[in-house]
N, CA, C and O of each residue as an XYZ file, in Angstrom:
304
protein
N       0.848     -1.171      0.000
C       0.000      0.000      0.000
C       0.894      1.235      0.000
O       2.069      1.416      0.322
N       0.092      1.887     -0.393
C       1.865      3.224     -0.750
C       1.105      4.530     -0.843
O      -0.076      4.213     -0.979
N       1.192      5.508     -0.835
C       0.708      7.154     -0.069
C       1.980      7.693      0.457
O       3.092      7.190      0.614
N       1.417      9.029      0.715
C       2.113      9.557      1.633
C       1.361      9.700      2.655
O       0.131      9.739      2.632
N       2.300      9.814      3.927
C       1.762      9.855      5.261
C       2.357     11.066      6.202
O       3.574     11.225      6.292
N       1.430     11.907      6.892
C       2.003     12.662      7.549
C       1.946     12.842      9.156
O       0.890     13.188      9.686
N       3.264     12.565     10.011
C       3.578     12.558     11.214
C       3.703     13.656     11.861
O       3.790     14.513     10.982
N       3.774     14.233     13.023
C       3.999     15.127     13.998
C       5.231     14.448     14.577
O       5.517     13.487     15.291
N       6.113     15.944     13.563
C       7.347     15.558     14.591
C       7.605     16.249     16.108
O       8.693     16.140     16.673
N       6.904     16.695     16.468
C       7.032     17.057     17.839
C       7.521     18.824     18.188
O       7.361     19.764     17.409
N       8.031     18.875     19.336
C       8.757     20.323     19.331
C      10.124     20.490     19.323
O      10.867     19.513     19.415
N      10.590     21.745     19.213
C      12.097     21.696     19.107
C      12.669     22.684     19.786
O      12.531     23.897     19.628
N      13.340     22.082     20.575
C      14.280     23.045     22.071
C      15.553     23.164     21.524
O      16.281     22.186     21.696
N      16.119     24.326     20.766
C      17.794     24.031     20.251
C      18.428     24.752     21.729
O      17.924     25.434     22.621
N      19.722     24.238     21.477
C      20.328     25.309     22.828
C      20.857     26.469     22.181
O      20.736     27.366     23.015
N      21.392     26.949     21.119
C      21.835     28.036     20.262
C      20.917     28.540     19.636
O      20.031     27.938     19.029
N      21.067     29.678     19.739
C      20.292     30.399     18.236
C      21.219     30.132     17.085
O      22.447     30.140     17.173
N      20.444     29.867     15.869
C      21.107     29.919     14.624
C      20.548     29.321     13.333
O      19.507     29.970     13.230
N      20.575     28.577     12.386
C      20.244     28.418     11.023
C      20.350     26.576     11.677
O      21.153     26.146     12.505
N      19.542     26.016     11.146
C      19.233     24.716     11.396
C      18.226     24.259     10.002
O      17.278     24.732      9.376
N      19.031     23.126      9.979
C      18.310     22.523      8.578
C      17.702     21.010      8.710
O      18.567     20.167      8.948
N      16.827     20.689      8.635
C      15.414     19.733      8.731
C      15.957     18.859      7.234
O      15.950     19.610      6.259
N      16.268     17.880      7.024
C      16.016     17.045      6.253
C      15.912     15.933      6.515
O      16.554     15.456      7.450
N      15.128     15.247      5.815
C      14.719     13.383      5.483
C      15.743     12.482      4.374
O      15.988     12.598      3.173
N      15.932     12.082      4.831
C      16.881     11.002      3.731
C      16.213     10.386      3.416
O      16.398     10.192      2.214
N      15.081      9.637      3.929
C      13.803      8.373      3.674
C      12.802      8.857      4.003
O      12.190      8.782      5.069
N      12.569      9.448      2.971
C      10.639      9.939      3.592
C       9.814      8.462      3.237
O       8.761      8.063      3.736
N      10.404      8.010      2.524
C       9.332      6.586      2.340
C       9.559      5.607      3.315
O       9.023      4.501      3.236
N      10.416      5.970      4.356
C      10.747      4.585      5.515
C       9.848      5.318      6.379
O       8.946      4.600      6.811
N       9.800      6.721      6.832
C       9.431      7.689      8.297
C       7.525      6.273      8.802
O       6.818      5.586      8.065
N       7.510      6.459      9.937
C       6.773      5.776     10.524
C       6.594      6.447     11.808
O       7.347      7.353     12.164
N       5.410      5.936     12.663
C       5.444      6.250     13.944
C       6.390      5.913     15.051
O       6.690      4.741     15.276
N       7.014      7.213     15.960
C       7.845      6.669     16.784
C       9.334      6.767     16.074
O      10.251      6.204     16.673
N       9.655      7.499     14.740
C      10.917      7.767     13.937
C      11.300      8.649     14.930
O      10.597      9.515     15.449
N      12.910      8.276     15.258
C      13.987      9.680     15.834
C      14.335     10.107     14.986
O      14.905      9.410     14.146
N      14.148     11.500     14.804
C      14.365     12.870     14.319
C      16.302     13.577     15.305
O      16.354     13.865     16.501
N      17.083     13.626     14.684
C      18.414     14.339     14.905
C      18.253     15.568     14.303
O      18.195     15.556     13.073
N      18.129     17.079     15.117
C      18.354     18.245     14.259
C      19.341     18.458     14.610
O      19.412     18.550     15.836
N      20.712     18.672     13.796
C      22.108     19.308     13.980
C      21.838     21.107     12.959
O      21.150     21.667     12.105
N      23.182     21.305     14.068
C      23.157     22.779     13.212
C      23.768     22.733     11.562
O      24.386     21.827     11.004
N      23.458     23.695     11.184
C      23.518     23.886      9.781
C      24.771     24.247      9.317
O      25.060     25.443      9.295
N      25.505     23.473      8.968
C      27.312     23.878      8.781
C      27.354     23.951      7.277
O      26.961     23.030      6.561
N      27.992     25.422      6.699
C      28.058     25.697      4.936
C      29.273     24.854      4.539
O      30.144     24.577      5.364
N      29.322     24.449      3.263
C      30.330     23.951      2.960
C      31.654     24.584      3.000
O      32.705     24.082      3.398
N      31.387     26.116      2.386
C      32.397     26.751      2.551
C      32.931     27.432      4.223
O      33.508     28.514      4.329
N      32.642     26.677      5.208
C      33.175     26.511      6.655
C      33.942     25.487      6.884
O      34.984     25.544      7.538
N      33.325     24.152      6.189
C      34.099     22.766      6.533
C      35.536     23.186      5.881
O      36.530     23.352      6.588
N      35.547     23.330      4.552
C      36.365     23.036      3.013
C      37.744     23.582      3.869
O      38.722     22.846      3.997
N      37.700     24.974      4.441
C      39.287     25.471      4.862
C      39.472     24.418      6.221
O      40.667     24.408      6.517
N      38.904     23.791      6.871
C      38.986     23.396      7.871
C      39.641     21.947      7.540
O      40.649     21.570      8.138
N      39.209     21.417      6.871
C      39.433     19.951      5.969
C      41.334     20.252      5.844
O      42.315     19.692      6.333
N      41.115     21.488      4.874
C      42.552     21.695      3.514
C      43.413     22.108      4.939
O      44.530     21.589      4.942
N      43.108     22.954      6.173
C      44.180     23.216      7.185
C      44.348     22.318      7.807
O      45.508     22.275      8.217
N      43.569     21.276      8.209
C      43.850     19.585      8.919
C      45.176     18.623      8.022
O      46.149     17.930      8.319
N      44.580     19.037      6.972
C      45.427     18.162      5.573
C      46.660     19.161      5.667
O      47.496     18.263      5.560
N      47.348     20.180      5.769
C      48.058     20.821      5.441
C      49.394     20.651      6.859
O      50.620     20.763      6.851
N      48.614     20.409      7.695
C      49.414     20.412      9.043
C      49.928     19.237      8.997
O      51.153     19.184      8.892
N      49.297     18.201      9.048
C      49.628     16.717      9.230
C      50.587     16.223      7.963
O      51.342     15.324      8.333
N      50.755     16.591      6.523
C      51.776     16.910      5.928
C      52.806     17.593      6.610
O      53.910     17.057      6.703
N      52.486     19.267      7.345
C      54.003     19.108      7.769
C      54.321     18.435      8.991
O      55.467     18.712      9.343
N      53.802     17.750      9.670
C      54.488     17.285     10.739
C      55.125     15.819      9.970
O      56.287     15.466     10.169
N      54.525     15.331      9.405
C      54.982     14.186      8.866
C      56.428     14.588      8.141
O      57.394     13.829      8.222
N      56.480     15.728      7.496
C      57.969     16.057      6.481
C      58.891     16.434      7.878
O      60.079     16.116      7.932
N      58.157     17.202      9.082
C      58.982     17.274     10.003
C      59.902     16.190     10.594
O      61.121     16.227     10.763
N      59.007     15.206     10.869
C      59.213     13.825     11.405
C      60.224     13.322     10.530
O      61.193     12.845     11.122
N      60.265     13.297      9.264
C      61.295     12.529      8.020
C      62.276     13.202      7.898
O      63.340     12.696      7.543
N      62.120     14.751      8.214
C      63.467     15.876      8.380
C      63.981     15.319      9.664
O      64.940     14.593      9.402
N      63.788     15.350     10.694
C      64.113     14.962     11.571
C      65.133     13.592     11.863
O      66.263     13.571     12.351
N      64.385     12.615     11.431
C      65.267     11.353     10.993
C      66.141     11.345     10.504
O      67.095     10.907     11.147
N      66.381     11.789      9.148
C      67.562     12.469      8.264
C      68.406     12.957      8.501
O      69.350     13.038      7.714
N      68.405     13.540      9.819
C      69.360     14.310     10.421
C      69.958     14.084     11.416
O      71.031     14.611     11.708
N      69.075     12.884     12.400
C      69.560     11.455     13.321
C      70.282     10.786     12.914
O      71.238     10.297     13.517
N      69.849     10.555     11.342
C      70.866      9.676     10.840
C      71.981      9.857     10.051
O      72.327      9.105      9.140
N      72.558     10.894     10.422
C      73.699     12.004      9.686
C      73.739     11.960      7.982
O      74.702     11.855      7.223
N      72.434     12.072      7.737
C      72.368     12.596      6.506
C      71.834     14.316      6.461
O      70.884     14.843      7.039
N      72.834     14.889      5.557
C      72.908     16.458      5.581
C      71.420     16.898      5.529
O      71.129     18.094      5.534
């Protein structure tokens, strides 16, 4: 049997003010008694420098680490 069906998702207490985004991945699974997760709303362009400065550090500690060795091991 197949429709759409519509639930009451309840109320929503955030602890922050801010931009919050509501989506369904499976509106055709939702049923009575579905947990609902609202997380805050993070732009891509917030993650992207955060990602490339994680990636950027851990390169240099790693060239640090291999400089380092190199130089333990009396190579100039």
């Amino acid at each position: 049997m197949g429709g759409n069906s519509s639930n009451p998702l309840g109320e929503f207490h955030c602890n922050e003010p801010g931009d919050y985004q509501i989506t369904c991945l499976t509106p055709n699974h939702i049923r009575p008694g579905f947990l609902l997760e609202v997380t805050p709303y993070v732009s891509p362009g917030g993650v992207v420098p955060l990602i490339l400065g994680t990636l950027l550090a851990s390169f240099m500690t790693i060239g640090g680490l291999i400089v380092t060795l190199l130089k333990l091991g009396g190579q100039p």
